[in-house]
C-alpha positions as a Markdown table, in Angstrom:
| # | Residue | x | y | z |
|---|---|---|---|---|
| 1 | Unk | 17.8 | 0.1 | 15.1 |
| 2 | Unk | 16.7 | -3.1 | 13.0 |
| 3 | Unk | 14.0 | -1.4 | 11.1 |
| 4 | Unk | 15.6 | 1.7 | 9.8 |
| 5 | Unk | 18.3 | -0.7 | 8.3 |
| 6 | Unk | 15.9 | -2.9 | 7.3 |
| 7 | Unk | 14.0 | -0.1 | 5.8 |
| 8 | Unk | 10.4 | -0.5 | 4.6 |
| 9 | Unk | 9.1 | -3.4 | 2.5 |
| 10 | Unk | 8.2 | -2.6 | -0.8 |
| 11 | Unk | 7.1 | -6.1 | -2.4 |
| 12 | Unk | 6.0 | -6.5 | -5.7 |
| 13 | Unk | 2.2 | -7.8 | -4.9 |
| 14 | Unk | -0.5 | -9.0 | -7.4 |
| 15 | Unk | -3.2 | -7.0 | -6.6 |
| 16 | Unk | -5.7 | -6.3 | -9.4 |
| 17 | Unk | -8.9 | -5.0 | -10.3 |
| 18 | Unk | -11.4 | -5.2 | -12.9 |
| 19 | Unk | -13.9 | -2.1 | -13.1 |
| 20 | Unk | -17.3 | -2.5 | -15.0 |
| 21 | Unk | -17.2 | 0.6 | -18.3 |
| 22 | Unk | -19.9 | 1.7 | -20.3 |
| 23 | Unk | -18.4 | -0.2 | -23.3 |
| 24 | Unk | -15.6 | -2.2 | -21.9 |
| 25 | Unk | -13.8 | -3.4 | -18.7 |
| 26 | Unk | -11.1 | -2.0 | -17.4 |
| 27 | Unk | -8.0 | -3.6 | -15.6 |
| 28 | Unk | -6.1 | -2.4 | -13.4 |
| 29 | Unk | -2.7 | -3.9 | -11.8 |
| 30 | Unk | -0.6 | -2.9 | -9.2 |
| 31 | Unk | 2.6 | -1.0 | -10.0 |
| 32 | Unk | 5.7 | -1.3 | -7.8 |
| 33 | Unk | 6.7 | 2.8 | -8.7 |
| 34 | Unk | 3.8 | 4.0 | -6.7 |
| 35 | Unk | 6.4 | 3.2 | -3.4 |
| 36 | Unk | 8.7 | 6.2 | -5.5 |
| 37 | Unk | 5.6 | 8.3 | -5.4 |
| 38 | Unk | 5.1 | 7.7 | -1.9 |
| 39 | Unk | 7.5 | 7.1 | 0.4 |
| 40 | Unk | 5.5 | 6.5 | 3.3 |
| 41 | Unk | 4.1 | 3.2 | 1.6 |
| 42 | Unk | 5.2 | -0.2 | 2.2 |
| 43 | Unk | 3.6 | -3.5 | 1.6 |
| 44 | Unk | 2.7 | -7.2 | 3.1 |
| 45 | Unk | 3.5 | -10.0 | 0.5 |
| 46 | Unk | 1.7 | -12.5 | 3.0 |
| 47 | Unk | -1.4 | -10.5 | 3.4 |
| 48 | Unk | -1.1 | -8.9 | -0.2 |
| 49 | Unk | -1.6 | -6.0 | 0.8 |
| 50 | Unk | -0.8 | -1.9 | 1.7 |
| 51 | Unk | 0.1 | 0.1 | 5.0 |
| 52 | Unk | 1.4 | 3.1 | 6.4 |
| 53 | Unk | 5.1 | 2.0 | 7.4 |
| 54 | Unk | 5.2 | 5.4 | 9.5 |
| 55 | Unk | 1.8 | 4.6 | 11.2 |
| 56 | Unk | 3.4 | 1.3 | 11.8 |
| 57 | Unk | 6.7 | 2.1 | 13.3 |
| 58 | Unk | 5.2 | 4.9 | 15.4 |
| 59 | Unk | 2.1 | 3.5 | 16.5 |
| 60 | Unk | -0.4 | 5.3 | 14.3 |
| 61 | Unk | -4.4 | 5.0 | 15.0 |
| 62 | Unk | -5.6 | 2.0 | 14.3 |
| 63 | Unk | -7.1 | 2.2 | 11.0 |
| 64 | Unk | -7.0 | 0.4 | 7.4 |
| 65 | Unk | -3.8 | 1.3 | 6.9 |
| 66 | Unk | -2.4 | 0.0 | 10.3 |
| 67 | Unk | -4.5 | -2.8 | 10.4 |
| 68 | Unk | -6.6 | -4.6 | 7.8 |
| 69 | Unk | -3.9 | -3.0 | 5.0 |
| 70 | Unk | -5.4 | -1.7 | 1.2 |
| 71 | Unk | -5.3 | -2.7 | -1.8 |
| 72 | Unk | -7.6 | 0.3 | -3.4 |
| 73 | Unk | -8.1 | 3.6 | -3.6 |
| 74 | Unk | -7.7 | 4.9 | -0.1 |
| 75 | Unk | -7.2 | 7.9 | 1.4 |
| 76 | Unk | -4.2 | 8.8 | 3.6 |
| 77 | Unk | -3.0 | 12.3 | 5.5 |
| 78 | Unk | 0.6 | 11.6 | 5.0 |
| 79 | Unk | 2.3 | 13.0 | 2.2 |
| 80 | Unk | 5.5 | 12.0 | 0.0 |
């Protein structure tokens, strides 16, 4: 099977963010170890984005992480 020897994509993207502090701003950058935290992640260096590589290879609902991808805080049922 081409995809399990291909294995999941796990680009190094430039996703940031900039959150507004009381006293400061924060940025924050992606980091390439969160795909060693969770192995269910992969990611979309043309989109720049997230997604579920087991929602994608099994046909998962169609939801953010199947679809539009994410590049924030969302929430997923799948576990490391």
């Amino acid at each position: 099977m081409e995809i399990k020897r291909l294995g999941r994509p796990i680009p190094d993207l430039i996703i940031s963010k900039t959150d507004v502090g009381k006293s400061r701003n924060y940025s924050r950058n992606f980091n390439s170890s969160v795909y060693d935290r969770f192995k269910w992640l992969c990611g979309c260096p043309k989109r720049n984005k997230l997604f579920c590589f087991i929602c994608l290879v099994m046909g998962g609902n169609q939801s953010a992480w199947t679809q539009e991808g994410c590049v924030g805080k969302g929430r997923h049922k799948a576990t490391a």
